[in-house]
ZAFIMI-937691 format. One record per residue (C-alpha): x, y, z. Coordinates in steps of 0.05 Angstrom, whole numbers, padded with zeros to 5 digits, always signed. Example, Ala and Ser with C-alpha at 12.3 -4.5 7.8 and 13.67 -1.06 7.14 Angstrom:
2
+00246-00090+00156 +00273-00021+00143 
REM end
This chain:
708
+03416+02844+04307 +03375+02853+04242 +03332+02898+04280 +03390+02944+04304 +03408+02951+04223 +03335+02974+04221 +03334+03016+04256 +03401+03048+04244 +03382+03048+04171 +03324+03084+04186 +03360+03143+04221 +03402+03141+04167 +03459+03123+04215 +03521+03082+04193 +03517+03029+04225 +03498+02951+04215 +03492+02885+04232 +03521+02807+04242 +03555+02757+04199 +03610+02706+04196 +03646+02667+04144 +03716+02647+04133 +03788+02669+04152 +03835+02648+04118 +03903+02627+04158 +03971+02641+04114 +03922+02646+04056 +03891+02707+04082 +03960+02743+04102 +03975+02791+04048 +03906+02817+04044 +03896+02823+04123 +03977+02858+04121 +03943+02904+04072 +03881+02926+04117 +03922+02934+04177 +03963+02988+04133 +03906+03030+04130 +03905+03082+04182 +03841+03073+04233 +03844+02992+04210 +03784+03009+04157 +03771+02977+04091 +03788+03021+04045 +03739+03011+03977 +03778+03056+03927 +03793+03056+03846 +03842+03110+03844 +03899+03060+03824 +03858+03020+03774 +03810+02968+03780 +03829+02882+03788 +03811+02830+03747 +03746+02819+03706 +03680+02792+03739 +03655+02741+03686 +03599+02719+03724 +03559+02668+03771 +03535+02605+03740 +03501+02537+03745 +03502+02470+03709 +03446+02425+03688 +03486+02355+03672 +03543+02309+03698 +03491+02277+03697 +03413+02285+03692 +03404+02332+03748 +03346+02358+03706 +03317+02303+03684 +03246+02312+03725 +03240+02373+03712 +03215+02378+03645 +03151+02329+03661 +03130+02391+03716 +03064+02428+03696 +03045+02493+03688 +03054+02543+03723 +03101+02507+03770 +03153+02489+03716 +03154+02567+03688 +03158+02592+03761 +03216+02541+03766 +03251+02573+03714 +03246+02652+03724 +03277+02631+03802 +03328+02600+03763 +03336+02652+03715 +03290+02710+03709 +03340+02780+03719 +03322+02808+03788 +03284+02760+03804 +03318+02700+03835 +03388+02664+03817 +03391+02712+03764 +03441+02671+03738 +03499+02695+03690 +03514+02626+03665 +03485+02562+03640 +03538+02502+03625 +03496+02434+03604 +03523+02368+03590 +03534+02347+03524 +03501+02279+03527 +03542+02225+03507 +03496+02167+03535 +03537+02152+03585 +03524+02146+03663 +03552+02216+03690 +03529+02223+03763 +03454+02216+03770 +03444+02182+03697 +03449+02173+03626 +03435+02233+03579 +03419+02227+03500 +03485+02237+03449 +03450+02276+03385 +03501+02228+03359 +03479+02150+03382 +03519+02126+03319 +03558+02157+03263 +03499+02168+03215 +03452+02183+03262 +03441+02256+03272 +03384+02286+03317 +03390+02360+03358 +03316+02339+03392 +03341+02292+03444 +03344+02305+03518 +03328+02371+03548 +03377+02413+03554 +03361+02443+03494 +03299+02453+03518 +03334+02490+03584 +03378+02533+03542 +03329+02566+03510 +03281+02572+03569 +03343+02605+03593 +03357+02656+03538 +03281+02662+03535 +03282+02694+03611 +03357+02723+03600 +03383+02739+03525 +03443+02753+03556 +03467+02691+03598 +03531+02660+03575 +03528+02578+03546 +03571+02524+03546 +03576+02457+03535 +03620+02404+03560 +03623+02331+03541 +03626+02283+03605 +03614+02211+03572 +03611+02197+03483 +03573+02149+03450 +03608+02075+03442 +03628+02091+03358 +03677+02145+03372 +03719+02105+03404 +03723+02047+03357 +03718+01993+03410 +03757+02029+03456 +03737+02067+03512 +03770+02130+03493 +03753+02183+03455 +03816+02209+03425 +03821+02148+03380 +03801+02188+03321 +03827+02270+03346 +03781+02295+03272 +03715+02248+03286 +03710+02264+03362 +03714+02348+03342 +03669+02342+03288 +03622+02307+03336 +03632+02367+03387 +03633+02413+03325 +03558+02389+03306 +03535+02396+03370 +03551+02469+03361 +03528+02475+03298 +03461+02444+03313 +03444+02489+03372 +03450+02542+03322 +03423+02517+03261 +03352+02485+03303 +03351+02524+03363 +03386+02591+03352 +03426+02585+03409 +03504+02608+03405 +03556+02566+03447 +03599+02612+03483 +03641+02562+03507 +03666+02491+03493 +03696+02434+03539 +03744+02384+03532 +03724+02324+03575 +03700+02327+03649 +03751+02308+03697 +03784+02265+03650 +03848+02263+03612 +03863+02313+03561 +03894+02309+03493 +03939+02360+03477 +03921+02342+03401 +03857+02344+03404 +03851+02405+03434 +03892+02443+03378 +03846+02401+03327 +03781+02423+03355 +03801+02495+03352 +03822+02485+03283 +03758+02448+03268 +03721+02512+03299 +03747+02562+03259 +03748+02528+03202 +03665+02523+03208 +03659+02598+03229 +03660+02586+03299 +03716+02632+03322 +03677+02663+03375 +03668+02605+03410 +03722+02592+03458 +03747+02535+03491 +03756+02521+03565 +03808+02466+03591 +03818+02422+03627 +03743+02415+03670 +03789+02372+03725 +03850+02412+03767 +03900+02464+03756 +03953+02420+03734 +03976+02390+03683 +03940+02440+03642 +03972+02497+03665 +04038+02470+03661 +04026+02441+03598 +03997+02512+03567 +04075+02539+03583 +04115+02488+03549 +04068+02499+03485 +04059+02560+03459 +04002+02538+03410 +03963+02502+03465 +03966+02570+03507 +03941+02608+03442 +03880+02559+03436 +03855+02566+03503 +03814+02617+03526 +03803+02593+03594 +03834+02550+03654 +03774+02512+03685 +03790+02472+03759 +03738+02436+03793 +03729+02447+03876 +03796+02485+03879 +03779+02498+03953 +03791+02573+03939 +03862+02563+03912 +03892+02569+03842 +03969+02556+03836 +04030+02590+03807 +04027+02562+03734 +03954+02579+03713 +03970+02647+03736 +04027+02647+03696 +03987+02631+03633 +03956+02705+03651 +03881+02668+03625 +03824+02666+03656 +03816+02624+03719 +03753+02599+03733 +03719+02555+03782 +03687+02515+03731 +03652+02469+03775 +03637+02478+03843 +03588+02474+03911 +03559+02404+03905 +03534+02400+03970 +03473+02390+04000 +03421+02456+04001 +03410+02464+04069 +03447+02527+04103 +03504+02494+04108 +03508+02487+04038 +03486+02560+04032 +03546+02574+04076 +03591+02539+04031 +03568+02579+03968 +03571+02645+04008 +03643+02622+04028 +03671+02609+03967 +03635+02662+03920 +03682+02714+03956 +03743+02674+03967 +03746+02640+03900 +03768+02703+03884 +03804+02740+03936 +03839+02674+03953 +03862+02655+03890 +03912+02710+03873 +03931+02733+03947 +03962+02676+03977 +04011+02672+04030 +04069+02648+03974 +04083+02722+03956 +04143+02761+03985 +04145+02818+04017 +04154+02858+03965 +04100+02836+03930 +04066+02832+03987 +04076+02914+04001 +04066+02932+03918 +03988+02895+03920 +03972+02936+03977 +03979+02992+03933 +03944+02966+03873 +04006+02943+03837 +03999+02868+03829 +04036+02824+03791 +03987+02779+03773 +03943+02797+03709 +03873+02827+03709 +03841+02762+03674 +03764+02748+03692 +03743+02703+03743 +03682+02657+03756 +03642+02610+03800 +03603+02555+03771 +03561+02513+03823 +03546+02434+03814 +03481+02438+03796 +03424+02479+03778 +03362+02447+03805 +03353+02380+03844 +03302+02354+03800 +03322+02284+03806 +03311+02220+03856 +03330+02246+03924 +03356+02175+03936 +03410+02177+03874 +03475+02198+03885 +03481+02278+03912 +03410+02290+03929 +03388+02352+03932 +03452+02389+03916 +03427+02444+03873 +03407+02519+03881 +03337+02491+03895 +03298+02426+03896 +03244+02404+03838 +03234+02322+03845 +03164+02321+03851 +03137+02329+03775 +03073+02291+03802 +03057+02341+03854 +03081+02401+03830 +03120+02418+03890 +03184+02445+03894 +03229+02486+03943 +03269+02559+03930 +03323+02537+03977 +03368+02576+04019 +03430+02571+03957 +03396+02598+03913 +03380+02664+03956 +03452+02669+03980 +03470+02674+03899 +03424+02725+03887 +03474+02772+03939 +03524+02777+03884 +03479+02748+03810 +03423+02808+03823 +03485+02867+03839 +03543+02850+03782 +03537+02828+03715 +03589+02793+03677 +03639+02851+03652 +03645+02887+03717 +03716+02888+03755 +03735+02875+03823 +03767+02935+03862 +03836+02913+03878 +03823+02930+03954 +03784+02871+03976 +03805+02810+04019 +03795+02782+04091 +03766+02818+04152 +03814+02817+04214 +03772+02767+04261 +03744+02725+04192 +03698+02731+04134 +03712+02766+04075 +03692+02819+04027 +03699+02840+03950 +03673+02898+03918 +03656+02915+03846 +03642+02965+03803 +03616+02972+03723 +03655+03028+03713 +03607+03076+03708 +03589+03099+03777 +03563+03029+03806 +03582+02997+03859 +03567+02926+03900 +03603+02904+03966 +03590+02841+03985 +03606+02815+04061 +03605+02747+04086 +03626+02717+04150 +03604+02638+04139 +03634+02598+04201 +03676+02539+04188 +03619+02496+04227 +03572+02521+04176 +03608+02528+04104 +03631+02463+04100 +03624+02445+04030 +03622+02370+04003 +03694+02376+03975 +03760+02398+03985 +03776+02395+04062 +03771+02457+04093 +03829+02472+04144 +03800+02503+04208 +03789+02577+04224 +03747+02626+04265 +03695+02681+04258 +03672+02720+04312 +03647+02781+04331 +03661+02846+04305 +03653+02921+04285 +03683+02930+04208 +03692+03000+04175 +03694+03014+04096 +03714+03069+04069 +03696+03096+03995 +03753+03125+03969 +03757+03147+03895 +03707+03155+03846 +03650+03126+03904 +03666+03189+03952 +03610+03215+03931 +03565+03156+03936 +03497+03189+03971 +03458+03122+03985 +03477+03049+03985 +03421+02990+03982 +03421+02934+04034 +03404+02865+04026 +03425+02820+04082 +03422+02739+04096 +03418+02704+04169 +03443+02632+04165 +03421+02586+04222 +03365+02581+04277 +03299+02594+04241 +03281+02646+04304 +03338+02684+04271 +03337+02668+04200 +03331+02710+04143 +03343+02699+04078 +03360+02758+04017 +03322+02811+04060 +03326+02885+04042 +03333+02928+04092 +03332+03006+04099 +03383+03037+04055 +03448+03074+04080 +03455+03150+04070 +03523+03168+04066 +03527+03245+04055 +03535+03253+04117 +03590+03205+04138 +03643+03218+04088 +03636+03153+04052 +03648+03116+04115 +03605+03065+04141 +03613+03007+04199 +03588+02937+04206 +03577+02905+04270 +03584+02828+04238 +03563+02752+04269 +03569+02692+04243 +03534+02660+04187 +03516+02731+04158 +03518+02753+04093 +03511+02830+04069 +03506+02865+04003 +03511+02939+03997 +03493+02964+03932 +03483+03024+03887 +03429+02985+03848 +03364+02988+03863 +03341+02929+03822 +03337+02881+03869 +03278+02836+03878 +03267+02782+03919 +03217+02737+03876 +03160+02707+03896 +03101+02664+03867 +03039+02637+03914 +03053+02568+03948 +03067+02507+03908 +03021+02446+03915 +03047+02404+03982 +03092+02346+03973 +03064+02284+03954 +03092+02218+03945 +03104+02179+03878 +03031+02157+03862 +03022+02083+03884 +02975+02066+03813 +03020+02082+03757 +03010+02072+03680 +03035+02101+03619 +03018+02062+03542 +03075+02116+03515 +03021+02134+03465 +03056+02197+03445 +03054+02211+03371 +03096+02274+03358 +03133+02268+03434 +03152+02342+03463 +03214+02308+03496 +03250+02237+03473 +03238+02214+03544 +03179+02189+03579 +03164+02221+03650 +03185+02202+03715 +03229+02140+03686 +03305+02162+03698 +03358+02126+03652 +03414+02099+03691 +03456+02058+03637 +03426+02066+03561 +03379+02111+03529 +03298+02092+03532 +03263+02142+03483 +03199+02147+03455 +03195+02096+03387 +03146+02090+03325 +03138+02025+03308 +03119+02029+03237 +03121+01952+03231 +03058+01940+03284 +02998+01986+03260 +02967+01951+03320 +02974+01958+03408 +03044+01969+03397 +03053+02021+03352 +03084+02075+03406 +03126+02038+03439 +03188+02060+03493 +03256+02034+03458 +03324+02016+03487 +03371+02055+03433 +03432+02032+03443 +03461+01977+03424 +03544+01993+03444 +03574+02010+03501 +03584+02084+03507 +03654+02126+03520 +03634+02116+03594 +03662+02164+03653 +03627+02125+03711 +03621+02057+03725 +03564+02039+03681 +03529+01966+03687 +03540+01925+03636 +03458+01918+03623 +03415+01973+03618 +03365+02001+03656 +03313+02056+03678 +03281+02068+03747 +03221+02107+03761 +03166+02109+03828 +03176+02120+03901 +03247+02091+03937 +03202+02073+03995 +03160+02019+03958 +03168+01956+03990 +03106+01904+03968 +03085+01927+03895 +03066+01891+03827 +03098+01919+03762 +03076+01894+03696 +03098+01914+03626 +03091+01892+03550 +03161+01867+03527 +03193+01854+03462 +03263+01830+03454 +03302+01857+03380 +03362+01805+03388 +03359+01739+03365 +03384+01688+03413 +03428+01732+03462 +03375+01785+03481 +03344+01794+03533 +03300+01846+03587 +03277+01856+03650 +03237+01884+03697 +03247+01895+03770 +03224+01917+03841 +03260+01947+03904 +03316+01971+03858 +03368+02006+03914 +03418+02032+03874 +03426+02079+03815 +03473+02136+03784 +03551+02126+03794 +03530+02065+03839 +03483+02033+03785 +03527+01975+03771 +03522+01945+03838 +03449+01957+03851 +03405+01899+03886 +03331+01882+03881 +03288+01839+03849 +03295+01826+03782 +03256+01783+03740 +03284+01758+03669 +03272+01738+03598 +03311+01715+03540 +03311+01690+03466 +03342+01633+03480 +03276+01596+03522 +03296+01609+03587 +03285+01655+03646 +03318+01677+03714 +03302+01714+03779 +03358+01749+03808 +03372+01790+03860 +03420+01840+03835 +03428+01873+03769 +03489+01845+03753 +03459+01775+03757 +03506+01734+03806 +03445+01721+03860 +03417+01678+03826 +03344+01665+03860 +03309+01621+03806 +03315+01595+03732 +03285+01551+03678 +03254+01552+03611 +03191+01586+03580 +03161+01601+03510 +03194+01654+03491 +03237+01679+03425 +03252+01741+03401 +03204+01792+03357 +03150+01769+03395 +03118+01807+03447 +03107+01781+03526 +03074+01804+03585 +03122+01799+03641 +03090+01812+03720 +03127+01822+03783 +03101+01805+03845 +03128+01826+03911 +03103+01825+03983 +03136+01815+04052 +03189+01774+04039 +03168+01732+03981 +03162+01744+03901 +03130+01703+03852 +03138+01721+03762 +03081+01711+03709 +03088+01712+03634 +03028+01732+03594 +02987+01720+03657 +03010+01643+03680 +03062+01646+03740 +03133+01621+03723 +03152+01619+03795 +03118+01632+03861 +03133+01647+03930 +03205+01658+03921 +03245+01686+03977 +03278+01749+03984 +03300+01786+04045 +03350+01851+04010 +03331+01895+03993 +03268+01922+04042 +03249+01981+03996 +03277+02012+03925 +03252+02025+03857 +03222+01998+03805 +03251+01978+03737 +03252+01965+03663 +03325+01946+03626 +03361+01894+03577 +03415+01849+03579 +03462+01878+03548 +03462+01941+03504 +03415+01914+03454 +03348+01948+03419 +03286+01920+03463 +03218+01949+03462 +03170+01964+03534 +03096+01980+03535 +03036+01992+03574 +03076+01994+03632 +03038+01987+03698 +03061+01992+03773 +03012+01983+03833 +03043+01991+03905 +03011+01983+03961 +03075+02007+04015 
REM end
C-alpha cells in the first residue's frame, strides 16, 4: 500500500494509503450521524462556523516514580542524543510538555525520589534529577510547558501521620518552595502545580495553596486537580464556587477516552493528565495513536447527547465550551530496571547507562504525527470525529493559514493499552474523502508523513512521503485506509525524522563492579546504577573521618515518608544485572544508631518498586546490639541463620556475601560468620545495600563480582 501513496503522490494524484484504529460504538454516534449528513459521505475539514476547543499540547512525565533514574549516569553523546529525541523541535517527540515528580522520598512506582525537603529545616533544590531534566528540556525547547506534581511527602509533614493535610499552611509552603526554588537556582518557571497523585484531595488545601501562590507572586502558576478521575472533583468544583475559581484545570488519569457530564460543566480545561503506560512495542504505539485522537473527539461527542444536540454540533454549534485539551503519556523514557514494575513503558527505552545503548521506539515516532504538526495554542476544527468503518481523525489549525489532519485507524487487537478496558470494535478496509472547506480551499500542497504498525515486511514508522497537490482537485482528497495506519497531512514542512549513528550494542550489567563514592563536589546526589526503592542513599562528606571513609554513600532518612505505595518498612537500594544468580558482594558498613540500627546487604533481590515490600533474596545482617541474621526476605520472617558478632555502632565493618548454587555463606571483616547455608528462592535477582529501619547508616567501597 505505501507504494501505491508513492506513487499517487508523485503524479500528484489524490489518492492514499492504509490504516486502522478505533470505532467507537454509541460513543462514536453523533460524530459518524454528522459525516453521513454530508452529501457524497466526505469529511468535511471546514472553519467557516468557528473553530473547537484549544490544543494545549502533547506531553510526557519523568516520575511516579524514578523512571529516569538511569539516565542521568549515560555518557556522552548518547545521553544528549537521548534528550533532543525526547525533546529537540522537529526532531523527535518534540514534546510540548514536561510534568516531573516532586520527590517526596517516597516509593512511587519504580522508586524513591529525593524531597528538597527531607525535614523541616532542611532545604536543598540539588537533589535528584529532574531538575537536571527540566532544564535539559528548556535548553532544547524554551517553550515546553512544566509542571510539577507531588506523588509521596517526606515523613515531617505529616506529623506522625501518614497524611499530608495535617498542617493545610506547612504542606503549601513546602509545594510553594519547590516553586520558588526552581526559579530562584535553576531559572525554571512552573507552569503548573498538582495536588496529590491519585490520592485524596482536600478541598482546603487546595484554596490554601492558591492563596499561598499569589501571595509569593506566583499567580501565573496554575493549579491542576485532582491527578486521579473525573469525579469527585468535578462535582465538587460545582457545589463551590471558590474551588471552581482556583482551578485552572481538571486532570483524570487513563479516562479510556471519556470525560463525563460534570467536568464539562465546569467549562475548564480537561486534560488527560496521565496516560499510555503500556509497554513500547506497537501495540503500545497503537494505544498512543488511539487515544491521541479520541481523547479528544471522544470526550465531548458522546452518545448521551439528544438529538438536538446531536443535529446543532453537526453544524458547529456545540454546547460544550471551547476549553483546551491534552494528552500526557506515563512516562518519558524507560531508563530504569526492565525487571521493576512497568518495564519499558516509555516513549523509548534508556536502561543501559553502562553500555550506552538505548532504543527510539515505535511511541515515540507515532507522537511525533501530531508533537512535530501543532503546537500548544492551536484549535481543533469542530468537524472531526470517527470514520464510518473505524479509526478516527482531528484536524487543526493555528489560525493563520495552517493546517494538520491527523488519521489513525489502530485495531482493537493492536491498541490495547495497559488500562482502562477497551470494549470491542472493528476497523477495516476503506476509501475516506476530506474535503477543505473554508479558509483551507485554497490549500495548494499538503505534507505526508505516514506510520505502518505491524509485520516488520510492512512496517514503517514516521515516513514522509510525496506531498499532495491539491489545485487541481478542489480541496478534495481520498484515503484508501488499513489497519494499524497512521497518517498526517500537513501544511508544515518542518518535519524531521531525527537520526544519530547507531548506539553501542546492548550489553549486560558488568559482572566486576566497584564504586569507593569518592565524589567530592557530586554532579547528581545519587550514585550510578544503584536505584532507591524505600529511602534516599546520596552522596555524604564525612567531615568526622579525614581518613578511607571520608566520601561515603548515606541513608538520609531517618522517618517514614507520606508514602503512596506500599513501602518496606527497611530501606533499601538495588543495582546490577536481574539475571545474577552465583555472585559475591562486599561493602564497608557503618551503622549511626545506637543499639536498634542496623544494615544489610543482599543478593538475588526479586522484587522492587510498588512490590518492594515483599521482595525475597538473600540477605545478610548486622546490628548494634551484637548480633547478626541471614534471611531470606526483606521483611525478615525467613529466617535462615542468627547469632552474635563484634559489632556496635560508629564503627565501621566489612560485611561479604557469598552465593553459589544453592548455598550462601557471610564474612565480617574477612572471617566467615556462617557457611554453606541453604537457599533454594530465589534463582536469580539483584543485588543490595539497605537498613533496618529508616535510620542514618553509612556504605563504602562497595564491590560486586558475578560470575552468572
Amino acid at each position: 500500500m505505501a507504494e501505491r501513496l508513492l506513487q499517487a503522490s508523485r503524479q500528484r494524484r489524490v489518492k492514499a494509503m492504509t490504516a486502522a484504529a478505533g470505532s467507537a460504538g454509541l460513543a462514536a454516534l453523533p460524530l459518524l450521524l454528522c459525516a453521513l449528513l454530508v452529501p457524497g459521505g466526505a469529511y468535511v475539514l471546514d472553519d467557516s462556523d468557528g473553530l473547537g476547543r484549544e490544543f494545549d499540547g502533547i506531553g510526557a512525565v519523568s516520575g511516579g516514580g524514578a523512571t529516569s533514574r538511569l539516565l542521568v549516569n549515560y555518557p556522552e553523546p548518547y545521553r544528549s542524543q537521548i534528550l533532543d529525541y525526547l525533546f529537540k523541535p522537529n526532531f523527535g517527540a518534540s514534546l510540548h510538555i514536561l510534568k516531573v515528580e516532586i520527590g517526596g522520598d517516597g516509593q512511587t512506582t519504580d522508586g524513591t525520589e529525593p524531597s528538597h525537603m527531607h525535614y523541616a529545616l532542611d532545604e536543598n533544590y540539588f537533589r535528584g534529577y529532574e531538575w537536571w531534566l527540566m532544564k535539559e528540556a528548556k535548553k532544547r525547547n524554551p517553550d515546553i510547558i512544566l509542571m510539577g506534581l507531588p506523588w509521596s511527602f517526606p515523613g515531617w509533614l505529616g506529623k506522625h501521620y501518614n497524611w499530608p493535610y495535617v498542617n493545610l499552611q506547612l504542606t503549601a509552603y513546602y509545594v510553594m518552595t519547590w516553586i520558588v526554588g526552581a526559579k530562584h537556582y535553576h531559572d525554571l518557571d512552573i507552569d503548573y502545580i498538582g495536588i496529590w497523585n491519585e490520592r485524596s484531595f482536600d478541598i482546603n488545601y487546595i484554596k490554601v495553596l492558591r492563596r499561598m501562590l499569589n501571595y509569593q507572586g506566583l499567580d501565573r502558576v496554575k493549579i491542576i486537580a485532582s491527578d486521579n478521575l473525573w469525579e469527585p472533583i468535578s462535582a465538587s468544583m460545582l457545589l463551590d464556587s471558590e474551588l471552581l475559581e482556583v482551578i485552572d484545570v481538571i486532570g483524570a488519569h487513563y479516562p479510556g477516552t471519556h470525560t463525563v457530564k460534570d467536568a464539562k460543566l465546569t467549562k475548564k480545561k480537561l486534560w488527560s493528565s496521565e496516560d499510555f503506560s503500556t509497554l513500547n512495542n506497537d501495540v503500545g504505539a497503537g494505544c498512543l495513536g488511539r487515544i491521541l485522537n479520541q481523547n479528544y473527539i471522544n470526550g465531548y461527542m458522546t452518545a448521551f447527547l439528544d438529538i438536538y444536540l446531536l443535529i446543532t454540533n453537526c453544524f458547529g454549534l456545540s454546547l460544550l465550551s471551547n476549553k483546551p485539551f491534552s494528552t500526557i503519556a506515563w512516562n518519558l523514557v524507560a531508563s530504569y530496571y526492565e525487571q521493576l514494575p512497568y518495564g519499558r513503558c516509555g516513549l523509548m527505552t534508556a536502561q543501559e547507562p553502562w553500555s550506552g545503548h538505548y532504543v527510539v521506539e515505535s511511541p515515540l515516532w507515532v507522537s511525533a504525527h501530531t508533537t512535530q504538526f501543532t503546537q500548544p495554542g492551536w484549535y481543533y476544527l469542530k468537524t472531526v470525529g470517527h470514520l464510518e468503518k473505524g479509526g478516527s481523525y482531528v484536524a487543526l489549525t493555528d489560525g493563520l493559514g495552517n493546517l494538520t489532519i491527523i488519521v489513525e485507524t489502530m485495531s482493537h487487537k493492536h491498541s490495547k493499552c495497559i488500562r482502562p478496558f477497551l470494549p470491542y470494535f472493528n476497523v477495516s478496509h476503506q476509501f475516506a474523502t476530506f474535503v477543505l472547506k473554508g479558509s483551507f480551499s485554497e490549500i495548494p500542497e499538503l505534507q505526508v508523513w505516514y506510520t505502518k504498525l505491524g509485520r516488520p515486511s510492512t512496517r514503517f514508522l514516521f515516513k514522509q512521503l510525496d506531498s499532495l497537490w491539491l489545485l487541481d482537485s478542489g480541496g478534495t482528497f481520498t484515503l484508501e485506509l488499513q489497519e494499524d495506519e497512521l497518517f498526517t497531512l500537513t501544511t508544515l514542512t518542518t518535519g524531521t525524522k531525527g537520526s544519530y549513528p547507531l548506539p553501542p550494542k546492548s550489553r549486560p550489567f558488568p559482572r566486576i563492579y566497584k564504586d569507593d563514592f569518592d565524589v567530592d563536589y557530586p554532579f547528581f546526589s545519587e550514585a550510578p546504577n544503584f536505584a532507591d526503592q524505600t529511602g534516599v542513599f546520596e552522596y555524604f562528606t564525612n567531615i568526622e573521618d579525614p581518613g578511607e571513609h571520608r566520601f561515603t554513600l548515606r541513608q538520609v532518612l531517618n522517618q517514614r515518608p507520606i508514602t503512596w505505595a506500599a513501602d518496606a518498612y527497611n530501606t533499601i537500594s538495588i543495582i546490577g544485572d536481574y539475571k545474577w544468580s552465583n555472585l559475591t558482594v562486599m561493602c564497608d558498613v557503618y551503622i549511626e544508631t545506637p543499639e536498634k540500627g542496623g544494615v544489610f546487604i543482599a543478593g538475588r533481590v526479586n522484587k522492587g518498586g510498588i512490590l518492594i515490600r515483599g521482595a525475597r533474596g538473600v540477605f545478610f545482617w548486622i546490628f548494634a546490639n551484637g548480633t547478626y541474621r541471614v534471611t531470606g526476605d526483606l521483611a525478615g520472617w525467613i529466617i535462615y541463620a542468627l547469632g552474635h558478632v563484634d559489632v556496635t555502632a560508629k564503627k565501621w565493618y566489612t560485611l561479604t556475601l557469598i552465593i553459589n548454587g544453592r548455598f550462601s555463606s557471610g564474612m565480617l571483616n574477612g572471617q566467615y560468620v556462617w557457611t554453606n547455608i541453604p537457599v533454594n528462592f530465589p534463582e536469580n535477582g539483584w543485588a543490595a545495600i539497605g537498613t533496618h529501619s529508616f535510620e542514618f547508616a553509612q556504605f563504602d567501597n562497595f564491590h560486586v563480582e558475578a560470575s552468572s
